[in-house]
C-alpha positions, 0 to 999 in steps of 0.5 A, spaced: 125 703 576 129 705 582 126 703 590 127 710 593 133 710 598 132 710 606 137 711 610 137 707 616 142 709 619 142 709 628 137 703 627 138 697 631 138 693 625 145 698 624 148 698 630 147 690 629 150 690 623 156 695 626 158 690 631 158 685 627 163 689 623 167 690 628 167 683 630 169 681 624 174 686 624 177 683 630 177 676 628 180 678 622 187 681 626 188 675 630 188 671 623 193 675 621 197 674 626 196 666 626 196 666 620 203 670 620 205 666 626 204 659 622 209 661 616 214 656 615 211 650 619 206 644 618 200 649 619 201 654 615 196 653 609 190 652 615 192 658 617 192 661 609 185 658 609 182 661 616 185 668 615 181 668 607 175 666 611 176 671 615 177 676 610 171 674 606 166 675 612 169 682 613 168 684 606 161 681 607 159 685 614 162 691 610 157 690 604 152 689 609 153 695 613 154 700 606 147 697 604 143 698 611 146 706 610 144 706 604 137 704 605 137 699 600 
């Protein structure tokens, strides 16, 4: 059996789940360049962990957002 799809695009739930998006976009550019800045000092495996965090969190808002436009 297959749920019928309703898109939910222009939703406050989508915007939401946009902006979210974004931010974690955000978060994940400037772990990049902390994480790129701390190569080859003491911090640079924080750094690696905080730039993997950062990727998990976008992977999942996009998830997120994909499965909100698709009415899932």
């Amino acid at each position: 059996m297959r749920f019928p799809e309703t898109p939910r695009e222009g939703t406050e739930a989508h915007a939401s789940a946009l902006d979210r998006m974004t931010d974690a976009r955000e978060a994940q550019r400037h772990s990049r360049d902390a994480s790129d800045a701390a190569r080859g000092t003491p911090s640079e495996p924080a750094r690696a962990r905080d730039l993997a965090a950062a990727d998990e969190q976008l992977a999942a808002r996009e998830a997120w957002v994909s499965w909100i436009e698709r009415g899932y």
